[in-house]
Every structure is written in C-alpha cells, then in structure tokens.
C-alpha positions in Angstrom: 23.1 -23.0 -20.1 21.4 -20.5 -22.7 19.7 -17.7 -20.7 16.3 -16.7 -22.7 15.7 -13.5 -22.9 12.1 -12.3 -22.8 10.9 -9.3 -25.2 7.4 -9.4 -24.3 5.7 -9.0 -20.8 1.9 -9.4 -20.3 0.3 -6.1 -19.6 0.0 -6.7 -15.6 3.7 -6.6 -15.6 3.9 -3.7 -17.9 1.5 -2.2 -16.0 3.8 -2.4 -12.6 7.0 -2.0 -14.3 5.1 1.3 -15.4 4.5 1.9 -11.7 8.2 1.5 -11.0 9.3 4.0 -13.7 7.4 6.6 -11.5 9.1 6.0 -8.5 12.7 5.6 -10.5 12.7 2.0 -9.6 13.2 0.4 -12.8 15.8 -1.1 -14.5 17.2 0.3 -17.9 15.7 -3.4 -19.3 12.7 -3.0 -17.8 11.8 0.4 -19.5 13.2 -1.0 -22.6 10.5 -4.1 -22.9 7.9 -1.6 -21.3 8.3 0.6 -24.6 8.2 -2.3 -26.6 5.1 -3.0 -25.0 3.9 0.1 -25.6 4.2 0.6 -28.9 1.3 -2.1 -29.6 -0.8 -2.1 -26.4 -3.6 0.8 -26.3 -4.4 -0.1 -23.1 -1.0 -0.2 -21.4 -0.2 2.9 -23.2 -3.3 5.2 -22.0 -2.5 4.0 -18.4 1.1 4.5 -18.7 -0.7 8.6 -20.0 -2.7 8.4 -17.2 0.1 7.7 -14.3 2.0 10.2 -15.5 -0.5 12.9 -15.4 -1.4 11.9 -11.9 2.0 12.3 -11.0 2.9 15.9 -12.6 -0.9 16.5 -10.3 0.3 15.4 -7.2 3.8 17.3 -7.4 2.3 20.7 -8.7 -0.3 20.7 -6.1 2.5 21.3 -3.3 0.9 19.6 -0.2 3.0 18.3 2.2 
C-alpha cells in the first residue's frame, strides 16, 4: 500500500504545528510543510511573527 504524503496543511494545523516549534515539539516534517505553508499564507505567517515575539517577551522578562 502507497502511503500519500501530504504537502499542504490547513492553516489550523499550521497554526498548532507553529505552536509546537516553540515548545521544540515538532517533528523535522512538520517544520518542513509549516514553511511550505508559510511561504504563501499571510496569515499563518504574521502569527507564526507574532508567537515568536511573545516568546523572546516572556524569556527576557526573567519572572519566575
């Protein structure tokens, strides 16, 4: 049996796989298609700006 492989994700899923980058949790596939994603999705692409200027936020602030 011929496994398809799937380029494109709908932008919920890019959205969460984005989510998983932050946190290290995604696989090497998964940040692959997410760029592909990327590259044509405006909206995908300013959250995926967004998350990561939250994150770089929350680690400079130094709260514990």
């Amino acid at each position: 049996m011929c496994a398809k492989i799937k380029v494109f994700m709908p932008c919920d899923e890019a959205n969460h796989v984005c989510d998983k980058t932050q946190y290290s949790e995604a696989t090497l596939w998964e940040k692959i298609i997410l760029n592909l994603h990327l590259i044509y999705c405006r909206a995908c692409c300013g959250y995926t700006k967004n998350n990561s200027k939250l994150t770089k936020a929350v680690k400079a602030s130094k709260v514990d």
